[in-house]
C-alpha positions in Angstrom: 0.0 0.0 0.0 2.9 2.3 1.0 4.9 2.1 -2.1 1.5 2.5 -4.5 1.2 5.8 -2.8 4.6 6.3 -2.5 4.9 5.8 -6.3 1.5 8.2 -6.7 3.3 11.0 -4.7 6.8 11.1 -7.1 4.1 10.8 -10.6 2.1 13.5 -9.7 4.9 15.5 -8.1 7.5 14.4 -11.0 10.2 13.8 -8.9 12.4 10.5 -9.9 14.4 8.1 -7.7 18.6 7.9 -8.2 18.1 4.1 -6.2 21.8 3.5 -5.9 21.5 1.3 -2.8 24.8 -0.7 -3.0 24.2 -4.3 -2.9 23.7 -6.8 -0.2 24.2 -3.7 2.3 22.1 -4.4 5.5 23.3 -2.3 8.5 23.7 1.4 7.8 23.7 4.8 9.7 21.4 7.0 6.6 22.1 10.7 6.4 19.4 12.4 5.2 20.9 15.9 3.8 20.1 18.9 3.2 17.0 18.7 5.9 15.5 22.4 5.0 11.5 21.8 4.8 9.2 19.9 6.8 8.3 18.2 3.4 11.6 16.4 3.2 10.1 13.8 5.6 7.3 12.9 2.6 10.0 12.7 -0.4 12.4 10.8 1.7 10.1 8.3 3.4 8.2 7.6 -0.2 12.0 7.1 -1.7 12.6 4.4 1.1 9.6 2.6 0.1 10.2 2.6 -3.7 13.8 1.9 -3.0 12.9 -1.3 -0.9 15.1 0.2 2.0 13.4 -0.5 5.2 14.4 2.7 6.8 14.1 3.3 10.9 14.1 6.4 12.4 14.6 7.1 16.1 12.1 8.7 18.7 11.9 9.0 22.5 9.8 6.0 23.4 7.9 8.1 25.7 5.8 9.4 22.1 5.2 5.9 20.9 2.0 5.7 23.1 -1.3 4.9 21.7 -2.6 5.7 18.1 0.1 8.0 17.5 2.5 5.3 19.0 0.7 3.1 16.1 1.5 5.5 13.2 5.2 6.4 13.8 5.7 2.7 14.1 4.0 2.1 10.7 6.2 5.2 9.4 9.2 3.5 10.6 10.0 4.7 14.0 12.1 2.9 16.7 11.6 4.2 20.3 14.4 5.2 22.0 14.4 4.1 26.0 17.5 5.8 27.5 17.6 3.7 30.3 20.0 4.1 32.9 23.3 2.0 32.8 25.7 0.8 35.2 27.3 4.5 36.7 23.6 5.3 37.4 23.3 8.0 34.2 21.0 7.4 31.3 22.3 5.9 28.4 22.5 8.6 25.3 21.0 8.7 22.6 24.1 7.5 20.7 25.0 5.1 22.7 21.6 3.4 22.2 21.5 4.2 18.5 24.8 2.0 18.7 24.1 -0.6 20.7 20.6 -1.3 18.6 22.7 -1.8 15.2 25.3 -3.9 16.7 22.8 -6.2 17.9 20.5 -6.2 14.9 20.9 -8.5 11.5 19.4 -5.4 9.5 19.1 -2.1 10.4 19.0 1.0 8.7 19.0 4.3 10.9 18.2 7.4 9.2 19.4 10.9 10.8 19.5 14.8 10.0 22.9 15.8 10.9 21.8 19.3 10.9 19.2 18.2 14.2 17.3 21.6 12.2 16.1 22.8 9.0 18.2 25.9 9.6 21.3 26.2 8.3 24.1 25.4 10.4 27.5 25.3 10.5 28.5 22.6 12.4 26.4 19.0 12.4 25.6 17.1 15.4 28.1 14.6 15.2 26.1 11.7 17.0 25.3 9.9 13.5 29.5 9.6 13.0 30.0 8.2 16.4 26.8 6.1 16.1 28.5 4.4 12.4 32.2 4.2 14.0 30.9 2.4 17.2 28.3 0.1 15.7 31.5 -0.7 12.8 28.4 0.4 10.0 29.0 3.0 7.1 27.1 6.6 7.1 24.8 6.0 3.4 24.2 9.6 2.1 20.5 10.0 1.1 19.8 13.2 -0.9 16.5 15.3 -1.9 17.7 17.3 -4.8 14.5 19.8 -5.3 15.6 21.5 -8.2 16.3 18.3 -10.2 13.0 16.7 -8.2 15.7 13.8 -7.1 15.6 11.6 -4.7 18.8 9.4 -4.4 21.6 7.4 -2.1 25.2 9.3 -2.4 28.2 8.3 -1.5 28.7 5.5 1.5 31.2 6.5 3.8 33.1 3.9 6.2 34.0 5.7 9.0 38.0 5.8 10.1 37.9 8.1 12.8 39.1 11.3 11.3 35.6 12.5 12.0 36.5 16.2 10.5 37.5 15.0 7.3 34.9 12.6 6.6 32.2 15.1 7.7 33.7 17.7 5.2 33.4 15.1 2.6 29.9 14.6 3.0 29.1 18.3 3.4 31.0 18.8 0.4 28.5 16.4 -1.8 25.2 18.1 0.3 26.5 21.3 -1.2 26.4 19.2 -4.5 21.8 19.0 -4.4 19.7 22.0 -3.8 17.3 21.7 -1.0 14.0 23.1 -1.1 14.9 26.3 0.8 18.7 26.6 -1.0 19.4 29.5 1.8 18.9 27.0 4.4 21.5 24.5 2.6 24.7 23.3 3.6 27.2 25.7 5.1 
């Protein structure tokens, strides 16, 4: 059902998919980039579908109550319980982004490094340290609205020169327009 209306949503929008999804690649950290509109969440989650990539994205699990607890999980949400861990603090939310694709067979996490639709100039780095713990490449995913593209970038294999690396995949954000340019990648 999802992926007949995800398909309806890119014909009458005439946006098309760029479904480079490299092959047999199950466990990924997924950068969405650049996150400037509220509508990115619609052309991104109806890429996922038509793309076949069972994308997650994380929540605090005191939201997934009820019928609204019901619909984010349908939409892909994974509740995040920060529960306290041996020192007596809560667990963040990296550290339980990490520990939930070490232990799973398939998982794909998808993030907004920005944390905004503003522009920023540094990212929240959680998504990196997230990837380099759980031993699981960042996947770029890209809305491109002046082509009306949706697409997977580059995949980046995190080797701890967390600067660099992030650079890199700024450098290709600054490569797609989003759909508020002056909110874009600094």
């Amino acid at each position: 059902m999802m992926k007949l209306f995800s398909r309806f949503i890119f014909w009458i929008s005439g946006w098309s998919l760029n479904a480079n999804w490299p092959k047999g690649l199950k466990k990924a950290v997924l950068i969405a980039i650049p996150h400037t509109s509220n509508w990115d969440i619609l052309y991104a989650r109806a890429a996922f579908y038509l793309m076949d990539i069972p994308v997650r994205f994380t929540i605090k699990k005191e939201v997934m109550i009820g019928p609204l607890g019901w619909l984010l999980s349908g939409l892909g949400a994974i509740p995040i319980d920060r529960k306290r861990i041996p020192g007596g603090r809560k667990q963040t939310y990296t550290e339980a982004m990490t520990q939930m694709l070490a232990e799973a067979d398939e998982l794909v996490v998808m993030v907004t490094p920005e944390g905004t639709r503003s522009a920023v100039k540094k990212w929240k780095s959680g998504f990196y340290h997230t990837a380099l713990g759980a031993n699981v490449p960042v996947v770029i995913g890209y809305l491109d609205y002046k082509k009306k593209e949706a697409g997977i970038g580059p995949v980046i294999y995190p080797n701890g020169d967390m600067d660099g690396q992030i650079e890199e995949m700024k450098a290709f954000g600054r490569t797609v327009t989003g759909k508020h340019p002056e909110k874009g990648i600094i």
